[in-house]
N, C-alpha and C positions, 0 to 999 in steps of 0.2 A: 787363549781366552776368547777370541773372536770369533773363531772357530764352534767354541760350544756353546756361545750365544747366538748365535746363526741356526745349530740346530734346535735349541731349545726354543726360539723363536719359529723355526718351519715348524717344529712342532704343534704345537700351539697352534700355528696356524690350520693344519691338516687337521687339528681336532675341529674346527670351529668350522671346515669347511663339512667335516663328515655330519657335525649335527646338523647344519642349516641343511643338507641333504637328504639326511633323513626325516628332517623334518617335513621337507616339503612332497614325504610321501602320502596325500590325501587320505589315505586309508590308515594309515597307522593305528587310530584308533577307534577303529571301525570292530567290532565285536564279532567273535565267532557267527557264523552262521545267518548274517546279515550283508546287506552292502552299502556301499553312497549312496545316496539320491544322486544325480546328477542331474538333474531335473525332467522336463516334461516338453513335450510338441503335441500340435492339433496339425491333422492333416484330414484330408475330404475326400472321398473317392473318389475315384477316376469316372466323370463326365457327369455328376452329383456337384459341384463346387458351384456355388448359391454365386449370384452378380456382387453379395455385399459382403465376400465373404472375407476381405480383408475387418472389416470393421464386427463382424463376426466373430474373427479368429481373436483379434482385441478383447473382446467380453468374456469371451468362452476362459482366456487365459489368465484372466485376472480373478478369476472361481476358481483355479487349479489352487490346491493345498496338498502338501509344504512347498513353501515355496526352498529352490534348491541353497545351497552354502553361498556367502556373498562374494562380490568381486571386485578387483581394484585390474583395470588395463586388464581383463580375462585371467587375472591369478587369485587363488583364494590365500587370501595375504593373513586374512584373520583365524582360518581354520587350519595355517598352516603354524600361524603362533601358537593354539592352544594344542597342537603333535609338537610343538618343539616344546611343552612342560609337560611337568607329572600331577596327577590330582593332589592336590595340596593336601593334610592333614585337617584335622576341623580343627579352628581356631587358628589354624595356623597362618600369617601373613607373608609372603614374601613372593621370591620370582615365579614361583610356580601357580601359587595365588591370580599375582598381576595376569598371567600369559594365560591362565584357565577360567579365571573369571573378569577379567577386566577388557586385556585386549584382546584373547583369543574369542574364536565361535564353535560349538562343536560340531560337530557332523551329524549332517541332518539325514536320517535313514531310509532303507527303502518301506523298512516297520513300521515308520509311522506316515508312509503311505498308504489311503485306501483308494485305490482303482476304481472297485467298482462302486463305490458311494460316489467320486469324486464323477465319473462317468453319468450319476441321474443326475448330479446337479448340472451338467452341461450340457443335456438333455434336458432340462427343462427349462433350462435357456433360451434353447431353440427353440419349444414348445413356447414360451412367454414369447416368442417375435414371430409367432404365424406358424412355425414348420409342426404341423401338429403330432407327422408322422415322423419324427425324426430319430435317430437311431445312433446312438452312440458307443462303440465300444471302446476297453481299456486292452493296451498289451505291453507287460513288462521286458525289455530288452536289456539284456546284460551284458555287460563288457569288461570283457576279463573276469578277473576271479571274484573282484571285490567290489565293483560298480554296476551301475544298472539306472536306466530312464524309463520315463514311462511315456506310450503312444496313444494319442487316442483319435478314433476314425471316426468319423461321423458322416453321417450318410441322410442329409437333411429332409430330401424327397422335396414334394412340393411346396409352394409358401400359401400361403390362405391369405386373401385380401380381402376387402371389407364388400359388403355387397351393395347392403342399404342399412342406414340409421335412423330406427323408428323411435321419437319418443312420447312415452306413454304415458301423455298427460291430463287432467281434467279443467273443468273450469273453474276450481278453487283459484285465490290469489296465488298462489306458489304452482300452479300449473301454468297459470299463463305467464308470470314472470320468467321459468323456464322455456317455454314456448319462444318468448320473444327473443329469447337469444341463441335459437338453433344455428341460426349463418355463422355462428363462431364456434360452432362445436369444433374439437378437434380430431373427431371421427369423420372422413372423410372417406365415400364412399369410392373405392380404386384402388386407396392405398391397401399398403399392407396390414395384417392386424400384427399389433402392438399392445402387452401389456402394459407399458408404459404410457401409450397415447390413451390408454382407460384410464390409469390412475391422474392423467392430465385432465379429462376431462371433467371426472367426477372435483376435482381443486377448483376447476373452472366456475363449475355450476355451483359449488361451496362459495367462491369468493365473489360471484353473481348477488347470489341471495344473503353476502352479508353485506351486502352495498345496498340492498332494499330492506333493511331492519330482519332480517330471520337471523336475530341473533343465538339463539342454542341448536342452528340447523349444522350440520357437521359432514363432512365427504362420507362418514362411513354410514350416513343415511339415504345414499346413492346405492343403486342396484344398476349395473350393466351385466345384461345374459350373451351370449354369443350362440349364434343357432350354427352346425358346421353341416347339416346336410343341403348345401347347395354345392355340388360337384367344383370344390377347394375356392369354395365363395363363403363368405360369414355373412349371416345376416344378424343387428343386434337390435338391442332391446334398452333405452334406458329408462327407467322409474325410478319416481321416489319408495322405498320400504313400506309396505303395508307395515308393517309394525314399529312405523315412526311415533316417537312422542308429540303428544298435541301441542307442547312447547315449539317443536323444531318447526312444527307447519304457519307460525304464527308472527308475522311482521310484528317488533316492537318500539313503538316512539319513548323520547325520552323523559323522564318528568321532573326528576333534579339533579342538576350537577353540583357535587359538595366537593372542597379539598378543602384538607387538613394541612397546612403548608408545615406545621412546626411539631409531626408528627414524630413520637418514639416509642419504640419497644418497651423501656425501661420505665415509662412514664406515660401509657398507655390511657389512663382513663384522662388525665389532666388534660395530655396533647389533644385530645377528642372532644374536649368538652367545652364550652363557650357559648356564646351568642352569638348567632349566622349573621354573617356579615352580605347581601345582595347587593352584589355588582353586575352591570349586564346580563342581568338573568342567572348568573352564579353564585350558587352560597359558598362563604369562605368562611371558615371557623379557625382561625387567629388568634388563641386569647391573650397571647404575649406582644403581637400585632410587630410581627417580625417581618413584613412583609406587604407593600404596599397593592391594593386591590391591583393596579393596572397591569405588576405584573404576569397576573396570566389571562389578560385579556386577547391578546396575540397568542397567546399559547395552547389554551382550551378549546379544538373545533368540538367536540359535542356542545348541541344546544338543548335548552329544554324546547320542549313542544317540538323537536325534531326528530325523522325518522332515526332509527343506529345506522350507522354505517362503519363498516370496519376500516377503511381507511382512519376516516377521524377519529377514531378510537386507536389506529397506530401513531398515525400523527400527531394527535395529541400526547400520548405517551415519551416518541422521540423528544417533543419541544421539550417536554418538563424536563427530560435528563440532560438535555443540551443545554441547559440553563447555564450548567455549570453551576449550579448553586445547590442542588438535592445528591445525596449519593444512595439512596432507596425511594426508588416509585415502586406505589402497588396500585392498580385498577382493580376497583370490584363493580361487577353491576348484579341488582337483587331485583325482583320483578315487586310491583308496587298494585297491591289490594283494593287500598281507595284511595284514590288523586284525589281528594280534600284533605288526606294529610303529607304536612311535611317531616319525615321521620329523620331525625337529625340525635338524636343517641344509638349508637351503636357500639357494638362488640368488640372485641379483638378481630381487625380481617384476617389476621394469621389461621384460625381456627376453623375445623371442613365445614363447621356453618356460621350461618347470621342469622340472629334472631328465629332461630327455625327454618330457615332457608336454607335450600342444599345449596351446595355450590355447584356454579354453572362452570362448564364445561372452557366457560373464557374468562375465567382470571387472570388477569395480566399483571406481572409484576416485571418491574424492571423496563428492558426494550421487549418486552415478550411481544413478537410480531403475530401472536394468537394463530400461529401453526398449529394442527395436529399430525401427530404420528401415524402414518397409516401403515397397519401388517396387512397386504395381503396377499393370497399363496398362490405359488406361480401359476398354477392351473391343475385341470384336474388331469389327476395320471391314468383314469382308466379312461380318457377320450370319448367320454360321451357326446353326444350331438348337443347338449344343451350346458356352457359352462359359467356356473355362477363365479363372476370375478372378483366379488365384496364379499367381508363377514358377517356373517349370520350370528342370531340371538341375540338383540342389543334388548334389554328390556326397558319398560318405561320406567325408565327413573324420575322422570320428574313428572310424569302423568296424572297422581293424585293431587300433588300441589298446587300445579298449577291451572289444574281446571276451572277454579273460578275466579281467575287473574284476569287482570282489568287491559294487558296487552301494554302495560306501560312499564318502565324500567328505572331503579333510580344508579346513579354512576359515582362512584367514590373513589378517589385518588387520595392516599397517603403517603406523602414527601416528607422525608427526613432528611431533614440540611444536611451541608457540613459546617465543620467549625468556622466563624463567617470571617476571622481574620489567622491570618498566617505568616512565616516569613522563612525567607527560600536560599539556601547561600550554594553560591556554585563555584568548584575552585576547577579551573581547566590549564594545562603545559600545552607550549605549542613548540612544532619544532620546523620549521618553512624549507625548504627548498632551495631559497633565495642566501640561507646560510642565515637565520636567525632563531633565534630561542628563545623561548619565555613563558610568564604564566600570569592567566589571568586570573579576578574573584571577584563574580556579580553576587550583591545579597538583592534579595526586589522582599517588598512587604507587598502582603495583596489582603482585599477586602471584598470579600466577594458579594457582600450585599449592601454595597456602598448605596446610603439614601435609602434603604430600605426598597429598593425597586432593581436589585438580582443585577446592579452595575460592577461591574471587575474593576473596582479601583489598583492600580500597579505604581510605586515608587519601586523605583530601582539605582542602584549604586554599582558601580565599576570602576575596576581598577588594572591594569597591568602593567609590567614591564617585558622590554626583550635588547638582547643583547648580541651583538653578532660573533660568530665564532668562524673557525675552519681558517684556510691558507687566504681567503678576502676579506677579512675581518679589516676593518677601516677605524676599529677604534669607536662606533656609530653606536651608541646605546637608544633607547629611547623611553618613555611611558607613555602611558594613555591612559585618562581621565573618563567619565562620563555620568551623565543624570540624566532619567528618564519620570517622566509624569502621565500616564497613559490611563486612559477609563474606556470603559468597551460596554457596550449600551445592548444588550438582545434584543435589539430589533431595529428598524430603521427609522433614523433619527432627519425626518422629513417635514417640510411644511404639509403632506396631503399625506393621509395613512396607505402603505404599502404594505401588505400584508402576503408573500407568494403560499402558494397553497403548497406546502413541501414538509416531510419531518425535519430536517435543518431551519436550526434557530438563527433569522437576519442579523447582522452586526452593524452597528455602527462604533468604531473607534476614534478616538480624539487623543492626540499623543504629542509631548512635547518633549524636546530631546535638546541636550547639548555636549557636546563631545568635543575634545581639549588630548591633541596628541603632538605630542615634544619629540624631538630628535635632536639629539645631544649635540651641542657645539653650531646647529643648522639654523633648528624655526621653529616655532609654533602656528598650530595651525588649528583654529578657533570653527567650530561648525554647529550652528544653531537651525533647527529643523521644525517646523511644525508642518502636522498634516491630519487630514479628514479622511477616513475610509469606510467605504462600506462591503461588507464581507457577507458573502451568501453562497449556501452550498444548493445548487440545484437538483442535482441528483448526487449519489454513494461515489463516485468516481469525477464529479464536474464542480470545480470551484471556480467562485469570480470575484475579484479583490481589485474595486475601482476607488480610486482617493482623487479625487474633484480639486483638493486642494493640498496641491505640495510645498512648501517654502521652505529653502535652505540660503542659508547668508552663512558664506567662509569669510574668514578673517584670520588674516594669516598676523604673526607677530615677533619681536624680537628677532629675528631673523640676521643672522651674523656675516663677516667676513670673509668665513671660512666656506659660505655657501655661497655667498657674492663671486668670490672666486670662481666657483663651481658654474654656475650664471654664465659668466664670462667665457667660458669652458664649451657651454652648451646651454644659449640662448631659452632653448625649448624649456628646457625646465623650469622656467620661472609660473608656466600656465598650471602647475602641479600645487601649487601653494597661490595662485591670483585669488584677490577680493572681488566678490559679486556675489548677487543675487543668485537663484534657480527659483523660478516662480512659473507654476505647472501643473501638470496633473499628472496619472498613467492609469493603467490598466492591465489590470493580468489577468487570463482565462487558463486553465490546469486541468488537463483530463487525467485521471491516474488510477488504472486500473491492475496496478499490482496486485499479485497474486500466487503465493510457492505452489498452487495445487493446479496453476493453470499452466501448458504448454507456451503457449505466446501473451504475453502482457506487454503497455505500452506505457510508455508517459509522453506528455503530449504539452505544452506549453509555450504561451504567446506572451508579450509583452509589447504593450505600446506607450511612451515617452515622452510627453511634449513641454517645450516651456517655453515663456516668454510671447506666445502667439497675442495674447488677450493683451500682455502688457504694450508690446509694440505696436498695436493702434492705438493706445491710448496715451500713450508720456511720447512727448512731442523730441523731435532731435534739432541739439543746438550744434548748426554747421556742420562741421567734418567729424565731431566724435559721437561716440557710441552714446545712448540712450541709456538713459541713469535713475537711480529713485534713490533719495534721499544719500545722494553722491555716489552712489555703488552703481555699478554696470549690472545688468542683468543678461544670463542666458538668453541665447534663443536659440535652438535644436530640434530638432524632431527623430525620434531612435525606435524602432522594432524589432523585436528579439525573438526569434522561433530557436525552439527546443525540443526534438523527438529524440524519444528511445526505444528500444524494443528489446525484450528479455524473453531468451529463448530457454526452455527449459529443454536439455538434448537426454536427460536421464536422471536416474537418482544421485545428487552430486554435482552434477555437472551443469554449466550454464554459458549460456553464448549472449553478449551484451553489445550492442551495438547503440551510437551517441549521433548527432548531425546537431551542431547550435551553426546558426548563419542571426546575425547579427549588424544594423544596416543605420548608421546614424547622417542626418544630415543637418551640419551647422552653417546658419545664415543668419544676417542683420550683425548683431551687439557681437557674437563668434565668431567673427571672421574679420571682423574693422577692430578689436580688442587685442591684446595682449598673444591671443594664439589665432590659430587660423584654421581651429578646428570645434568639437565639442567640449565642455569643460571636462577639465581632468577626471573626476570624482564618478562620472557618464561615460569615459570612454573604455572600451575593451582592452584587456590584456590575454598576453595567455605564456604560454610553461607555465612548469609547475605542476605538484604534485597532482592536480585535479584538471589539468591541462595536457600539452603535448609535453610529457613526462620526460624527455632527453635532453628539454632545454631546461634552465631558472628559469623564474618565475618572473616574468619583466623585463626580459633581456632578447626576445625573437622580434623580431618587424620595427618599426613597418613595413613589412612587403621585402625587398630585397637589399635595404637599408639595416647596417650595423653599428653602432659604439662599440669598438673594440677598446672601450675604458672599459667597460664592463666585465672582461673578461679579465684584469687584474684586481677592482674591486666594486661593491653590490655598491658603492653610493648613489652610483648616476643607473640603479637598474630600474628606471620607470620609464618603458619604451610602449608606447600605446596607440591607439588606433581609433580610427569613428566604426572600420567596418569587420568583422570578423567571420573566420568561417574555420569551422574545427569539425573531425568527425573522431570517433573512437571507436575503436573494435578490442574488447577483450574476452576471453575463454576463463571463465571460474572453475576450478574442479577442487572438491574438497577430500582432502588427503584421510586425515584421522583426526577424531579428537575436535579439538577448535582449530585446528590448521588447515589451510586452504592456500591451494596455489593459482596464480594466475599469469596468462601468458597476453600482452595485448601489442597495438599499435598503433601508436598516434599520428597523427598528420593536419595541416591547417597553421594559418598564421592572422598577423591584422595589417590592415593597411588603415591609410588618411583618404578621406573623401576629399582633399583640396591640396595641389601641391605645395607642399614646403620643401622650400629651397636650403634650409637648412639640413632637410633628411631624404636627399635624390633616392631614387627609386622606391619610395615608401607610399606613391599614392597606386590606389586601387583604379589598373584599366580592365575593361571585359576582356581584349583581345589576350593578355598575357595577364592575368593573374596566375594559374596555373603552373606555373615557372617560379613560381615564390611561394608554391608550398611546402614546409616544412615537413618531415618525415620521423618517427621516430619509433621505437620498438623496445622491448625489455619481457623480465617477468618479474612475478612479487610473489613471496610471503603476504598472506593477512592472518593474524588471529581474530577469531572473531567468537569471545565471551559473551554474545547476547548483548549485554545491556552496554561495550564497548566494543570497537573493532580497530585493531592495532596496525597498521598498513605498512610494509617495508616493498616498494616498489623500486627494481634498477634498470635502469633505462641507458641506451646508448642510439647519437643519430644514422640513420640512413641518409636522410638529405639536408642538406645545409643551404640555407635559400641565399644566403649572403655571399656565398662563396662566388667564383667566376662562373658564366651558364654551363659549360662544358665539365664542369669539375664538381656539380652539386651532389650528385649520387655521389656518397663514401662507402658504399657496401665493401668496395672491395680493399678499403684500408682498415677494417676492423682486424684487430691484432688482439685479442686479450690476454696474451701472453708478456702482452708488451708495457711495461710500466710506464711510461711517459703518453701510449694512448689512454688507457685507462686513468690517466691524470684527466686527463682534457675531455676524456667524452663519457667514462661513466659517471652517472647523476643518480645518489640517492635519494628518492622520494620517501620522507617518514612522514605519517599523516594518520590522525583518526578520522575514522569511515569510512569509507568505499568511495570512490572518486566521480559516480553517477549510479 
């Protein structure tokens, strides 16, 4: 019976290996009288290869179509699934379905390659970057019976660089305005010619003259010619279009600024119609009066009686969306007949005109940053000496109309709120590292036009419990409470008006919090917070969040026997749950120019700390104890916190992440004469853990080369922490299929005390040997990552143990996985939502 189970089973097996073999025959479904693609190379003749020709060969190769069948570790993993099914039936669902249309890819052919099309477009590549004479052939090479790549040579010849840039201006207003800004062209006479550095320039000269009111002037009423008979020298030519519209040649000032703040589609004529309300020179038509004047007095830079500028026409735009109070802006601007009147009934702006007015060319709705699209064609193929680089035949479209326009502009923004109150419930599981579980549920109400002045009023409620599990489970349950009261001001909330000239809307927030979290059979621990912040974004990637005023008062409570105990056990603890003050400020600056389409992207973040400075010259000290306000001790510390990342993008897929946080606190006065001998608890560094050096828990490494080996039979006493910290991280992201993604990384870093305590020997931070108490640690992970969640299974096991004896810290060479009592002890599942930096 064993026997014929054995072979009915190699059987079985021999079929499953002959499919996956055939299947992984690339061609299998490759059709008579065709082959693979296999794809494409650029190569250069021999002693013809251009100085740039690496970043050349980049361009030329990213024009190549089709691109070849895709690839996992150099194997076509997906073209090899859809040769292991059969074209399914129509209608019909299942394995061959899945494998032909789901996860397989088909085979991309050499048919629906074209060479020689594929060869002018790469050629005129060349030709757009100077090689005028360049020459590009295609040659299909075949391999074996059923495959085949394709080569293409190019033979660049010489490059054409610029000679001289004349441009060719008069003395109208829009001649000299370009005039004045020739030193910035970006035609520069040496370099090379660039069709690129043309369409730069002609953006240039567009976004010159919309910063001096030429609002309907447009790049594509820019002409640059290229002369090419100077022996592979250009000489060019720029001008404005002889057949520009009299509009485009024409600065325009502003004459009324009108919003609609309580504007809709469905209710059109009502939301438009009222009595103008003039505030600072702005009319505002209200008639529900949802919205008090001042807020868009910081909002709106167009002014009347001022020239346009498209800046202030973006920045204004941004402010109004960043309100957070509108979820549709439209800008219109109509040019204005006779400035004695104020025309204040109008149209649907949805509709291609107003009142008889065509519509201008800068409608803006939304963030519309009042781009235009510009086509134009690489250059001319039969290489004449003279190449127009702009398109021809714009006609006058606005040339009748506006002939006898008075040069003045009126501007209308239409805001449509949102609904001005809402309410938000958020239910989140958490599952720690440290052996806890649980789930939280914040509801927050919000009002977003609290006072009728675009204030974010927030109450919020919270709730959770967690509970501990696994072989250290101590029986330790706990919950947490919390109530939050927070209002967030768009703008800055000053005795003297700040106003930075930026699209980002200034913040002032005002927020009061208190938070109430229990540990069963231990303590309560009572945390009442108020703070002042101001929140401004300076540019798309620079944020700065400074709070002037931080107050936090812990109060710890009820507190039992059973942690008195504990106390007794390990003295330190008691500074985890101490009553005092924090009374401070901080600051943080974030630079973060994330990016999936860019190669190298960074994050970049600083934090600075301070508390108790202000209060300790001013509350006097009675004898030998600590300085008190209304009997509590207050902090005093001073902490800085640098955070760099850098995100390598190595291909389609694939990603290289590297971390470095160094973290530096220093506690003096009431910190060190008090209860501990360091910064308060709630301030000081930790690290293990999921989002940390992944091999240890979360709370259990340092300080420095100091252990509680309680910890290691339960999580009670796992709050081991530090003033000073230094961590770095390295992981490789590659994504597999699907939402799966693997990651392979390694962590290293620990914390030490700025001050010796004699209760935790070798836990203070020296220069000479900190390096001797870094932790080591390594692993990979699963993440799913559904978009709008990312599920994290990281496992982790250590290389170095900083507590062990000097000579004995490296364990590399006692990893055993084989071995079930090491894998007790040093594998460490990390479960976690999100990505860990």
């Amino acid at each position: 019976m064993h026997r014929i189970n054995s072979h009915i089973i190699t059987s079985l097996c021999c079929c499953m290996v002959y499919l996956v073999i055939s299947s992984c025959s690339t061609t299998r479904s490759v059709p008579e009288g065709d082959r693979l693609y296999t794809g494409s190379e650029v190569s250069w003749k021999k002693k013809r290869k251009p100085k740039d020709y690496s970043t050349l060969s980049d361009g030329m190769t990213k024009r190549i179509r089709p691109a070849k069948n895709k690839r996992f570790l150099g194997m076509p993993l997906k073209l090899w699934l859809y040769n292991l099914g059969h074209e399914p039936k129509p209608g019909k669902k299942g394995l061959n379905h899945l494998l032909r249309k789901k996860w397989g890819e088909p085979p991309v052919l050499l048919s629906q390659a074209k060479p020689d099309y594929t060869a002018n477009v790469l050629e005129q590549y060349l030709v757009d970057n100077g090689y005028f004479q360049a020459d590009v052939t295609s040659q299909v090479i075949n391999h074996g019976s059923k495959k085949a790549k394709i080569k293409y040579t190019a033979s660049p010849h010489h490059r054409y660089t610029i000679n001289t840039v004349k441009f060719l201006t008069d003395s109208s207003a829009i001649g000299k305005a370009i005039a004045a800004t020739i030193k910035e062209s970006s035609l520069i006479p040496g370099k090379p010619y660039s069709l690129d550095s043309i369409k730069a320039e002609r953006e240039r000269i567009h976004a010159v003259l919309k910063e001096r009111g030429y609002y309907y002037f447009t790049p594509d009423y820019m002409l640059v010619q290229a002369d090419t008979n100077h022996n592979g020298k250009v000489d060019m030519y720029v001008k404005v279009k002889e057949n520009t519209p009299v509009a485009a040649l024409r600065p325009y000032r502003l004459h009324d600024v009108i919003l609609y703040p309580d504007y809709s589609l469905d209710n059109d004529s009502t939301s438009t119609a009222g009595t103008p309300l003039k505030y600072k020179g702005i009319y505002i038509i209200d008639s529900a009066k949802r919205f008090r004047p001042l807020v868009f007095n910081k909002s709106v830079f167009l002014r009347p009686d001022s020239l346009y500028r498209l800046s202030s026409h973006n920045i204004t735009l941004q402010r109004l969306i960043n309100l957070g109070t509108f979820k549709f802006i439209k800008g219109q601007f109509s040019p204005v007949r006779d400035t004695s009147i104020h025309n204040f009934a109008v149209g649907n702006p949805n509709l291609p005109g107003n009142n008889g007015v065509p519509r201008s060319p800068n409608d803006s709705s939304l963030r519309n940053r009042n781009n235009n699209n510009i086509n134009l064609p690489g250059g001319d193929t039969t290489r004449s000496n003279r190449r127009d680089t702009s398109r021809s035949g714009f006609s006058n479209t606005y040339g009748s109309y506006f002939a006898a326009d008075s040069g003045w502009l009126d501007a209308r923004f239409y805001l449509t709120p949102y609904q001005r109150r809402s309410l938000q419930t958020e239910l989140r599981g958490t599952s720690k590292s440290n052996g806890f579980v649980g789930s939280q549920i914040k509801i927050t109400a919000k009002n977003r036009n609290w006072l009728h002045a675009a204030d974010l009023l927030e109450i919020g409620l919270t709730g959770g419990m967690e509970w501990q599990t696994g072989n250290n489970a101590g029986g330790s349950n706990s919950y947490s409470l919390g109530a939050e009261v927070a209002v967030t001001i768009p703008r800055f909330w000053t005795p003297f008006g700040l106003n930075p000239r930026t699209p980002y809307v200034p913040r002032t927030r005002v927020s009061l919090n208190y938070d109430l979290y229990s540990r069963s059979d231990m303590y309560n621990l009572n945390a009442y917070t108020v703070q002042l912040q101001y929140l401004w974004q300076r540019t798309k990637n620079l944020n700065h969040a400074f709070a002037p005023i931080a107050v936090t008062y812990v109060l710890p409570t009820k507190t039992t026997a059973a942690y008195d105990s504990i106390l007794a056990n390990d003295p330190s603890q008691r500074a985890a749950i101490s009553k005092q003050f924090i009374l401070g400020g901080n600051y943080t600056i974030t630079y973060n120019n994330l990016n999936a389409n860019k190669i190298h992207s960074f994050y970049l973040s600083g934090n600075l700390d301070v508390s108790g400075n202000l209060a300790g010259l001013v509350v006097p000290k009675k004898g030998d104890t600590t300085k008190n306000i209304f009997g509590n001790p207050f902090a005093q510390y001073e902490r800085i916190t640098l955070e760099g990342r850098h995100y390598w993008q190595l291909g389609k897929g694939k990603q290289w992440v590297n971390r470095l946080y160094m973290g530096f606190g220093f506690p003096y006065g009431n910190s060190v004469t008090g209860i501990s001998n360091s910064m308060p608890f709630v301030k000081q560094y930790f690290t293990g853990g999921s989002s940390s050096i992944r091999a240890f828990r979360a709370r259990t490494l340092g300080p420095g080369s100091y252990h509680n080996y309680a910890v290691d039979t339960t999580s009670l006493l796992a709050n081991e922490a530090g003033d000073i910290k230094l961590e770095f991280n390295s992981e490789l992201r590659i994504h597999l299929a699907s939402v799966f993604n693997f990651a392979a990384f390694i962590d290293a870093g620990n914390v030490w005390l700025a001050r010796p305590d004699t209760s935790k020997p070798g836990g203070e931070f020296k220069m000479n040997s900190f390096l001797k108490d870094i932790a080591v640690g390594a692993g990979v992970g699963l993440r799913v990552d559904a978009s709008i969640v990312v599920v994290r299974f990281d496992l982790a096991f250590p290389l170095r143990v900083p507590y062990l004896p000097e000579n004995q810290r490296w364990v590399i060479n006692q990893i055993n996985f084989g071995d079930p009592d090491w894998r007790k002890k040093n594998l460490i599942l990390n479960i976690a939502i999100g990505y860990p930096f």
